[in-house]
C-alpha positions, -999 to 999 in steps of 0.1 A, spaced: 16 798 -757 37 796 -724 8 799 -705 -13 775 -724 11 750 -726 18 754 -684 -17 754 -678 -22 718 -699 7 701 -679 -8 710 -649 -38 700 -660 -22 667 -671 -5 669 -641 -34 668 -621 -50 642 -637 -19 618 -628 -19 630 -594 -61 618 -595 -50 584 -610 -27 578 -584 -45 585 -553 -77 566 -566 -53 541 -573 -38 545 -537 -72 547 -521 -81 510 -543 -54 493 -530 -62 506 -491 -94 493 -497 -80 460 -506 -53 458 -483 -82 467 -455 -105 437 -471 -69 416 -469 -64 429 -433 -104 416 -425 -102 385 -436 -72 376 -426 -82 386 -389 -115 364 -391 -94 340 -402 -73 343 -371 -101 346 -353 -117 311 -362 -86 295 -358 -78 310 -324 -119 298 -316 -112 266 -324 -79 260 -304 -99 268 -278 -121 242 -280 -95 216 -288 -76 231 -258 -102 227 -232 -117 194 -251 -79 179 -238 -79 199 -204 -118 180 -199 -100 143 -211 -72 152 -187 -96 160 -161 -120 129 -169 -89 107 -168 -73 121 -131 -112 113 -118 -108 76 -132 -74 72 -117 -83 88 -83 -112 60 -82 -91 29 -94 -63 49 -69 -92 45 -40 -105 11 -52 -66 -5 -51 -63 14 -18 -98 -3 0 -88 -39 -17 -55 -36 -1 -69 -26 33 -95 -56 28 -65 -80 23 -45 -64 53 -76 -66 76 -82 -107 64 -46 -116 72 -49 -99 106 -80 -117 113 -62 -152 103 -34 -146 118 -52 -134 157 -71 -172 147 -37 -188 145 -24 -175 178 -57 -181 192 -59 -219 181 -19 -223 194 -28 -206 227 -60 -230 230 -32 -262 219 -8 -245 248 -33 -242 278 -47 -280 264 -10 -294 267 -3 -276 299 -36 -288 316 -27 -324 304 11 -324 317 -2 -311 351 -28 -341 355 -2 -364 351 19 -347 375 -11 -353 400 -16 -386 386 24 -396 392 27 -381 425 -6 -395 437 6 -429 423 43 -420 440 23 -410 474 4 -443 469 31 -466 467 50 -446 494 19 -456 516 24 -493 506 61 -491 512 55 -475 547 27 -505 554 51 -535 539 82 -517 562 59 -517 588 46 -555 591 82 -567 580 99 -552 605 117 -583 610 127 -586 583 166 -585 574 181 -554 557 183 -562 524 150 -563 519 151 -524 533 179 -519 507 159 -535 478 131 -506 489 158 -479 492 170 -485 458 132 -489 440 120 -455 460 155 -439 445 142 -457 407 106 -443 415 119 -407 421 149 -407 394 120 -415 371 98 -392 382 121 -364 376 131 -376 342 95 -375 334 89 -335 349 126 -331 331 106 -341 298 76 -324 305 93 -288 307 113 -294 276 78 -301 258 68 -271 274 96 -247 265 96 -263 225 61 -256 223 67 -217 241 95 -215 209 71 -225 180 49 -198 196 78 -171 193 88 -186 158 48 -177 146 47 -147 160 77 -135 148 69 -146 113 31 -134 121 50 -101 129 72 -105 93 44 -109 70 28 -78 86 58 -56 78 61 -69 45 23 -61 37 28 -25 53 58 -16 33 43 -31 -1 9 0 15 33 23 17 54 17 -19 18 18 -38 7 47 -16 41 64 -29 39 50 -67 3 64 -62 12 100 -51 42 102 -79 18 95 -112 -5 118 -96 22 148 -90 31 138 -123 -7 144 -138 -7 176 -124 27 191 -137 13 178 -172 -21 193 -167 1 226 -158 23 225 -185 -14 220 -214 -27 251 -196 6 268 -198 7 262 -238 -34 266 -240 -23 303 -227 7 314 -238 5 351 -228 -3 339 -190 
């Protein structure tokens, strides 16, 4: 009877111990179809960050070209404008330098003109001493004092002339020292959107670094 009864519990025994490992074995099989799916599952997902992630690193890309090109363009239209003002402003001096020579060649000609006049009437003066030599001496001073008007005048006149001359030599160094002015302004404005230029684009490229830093974590 003891063996009997020893021999059914293990046989009972055994039975439960079957149960239990199919049992076991059924739930590693699901835990392996769990495990599967949830790796495809990963899997798609991780497929389809990728996409999104080099979709925005192609945007990114697409958008630095654009900016490089409106970058350039701003740049040449700049250059354009520099390069018009120069032109003007080399007509300007050229059109004051043309007014300056005009001005000086008409100041000398009426130089000659005086001191031929002057050389004239000293002539005239030399003939009327000559053939009133009798004559009594204050008709000599009368000539003294109008040759002394004649060359007072005369150097009132070349007085006048050089001030014209040295007021026209100052409006030339006023333009070209506010020819010289609007020059440096336009080169520093270059320079400032040259520098506002370079900054956005550092700043593209630490952005574009930090998307591929996230895009790949493990790098």
């Amino acid at each position: 009877m003891l063996i009997d009864s020893l021999a059914e519990t293990d046989s009972e025994f055994d039975n439960d111990c079957e149960s239990e490992i199919e049992a076991l074995v059924e739930a590693d099989s699901e835990f392996d179809t769990d495990c599967d799916s949830e790796i495809d599952t990963l899997t798609e997902a991780d497929s389809e960050f990728d996409d999104d992630c080099e979709s925005e690193i192609e945007a990114l890309v697409e958008a630095d070209s654009e900016f490089d090109t409106d970058c350039d363009s701003e740049i040449e239209t700049l250059s354009e404008t520099d390069s018009e003002f120069d032109t003007d402003c080399d007509s300007e001096i050229e059109t004051l330098s043309e007014t300056d020579s005009e001005f000086d060649t008409d100041c000398d000609s009426e130089i000659e003109a005086l001191v031929e006049a002057d050389s004239e009437f000293d002539t005239d003066c030399d003939s009327e001493t000559d053939s009133l030599s009798d004559a009594d001496s204050e008709f000599d001073t009368d000539c003294d004092l109008l040759i002394d008007s004649l060359v007072e005048a005369d150097s009132e006149f070349e007085t006048d002339c050089d001030s014209e001359i040295e007021a026209l030599s100052d409006a030339d160094s006023e333009f070209d020292t506010d020819c010289d002015s609007e020059i440096e302004a336009l080169n520093e404005a270059d320079s400032e959107f040259d520098t506002d230029c370079d900054s956005l684009i550092d700043s593209l490229a630490d952005a574009l670094v930090e998307l591929e830093t996230d895009c790949n974590p493990e790098t």
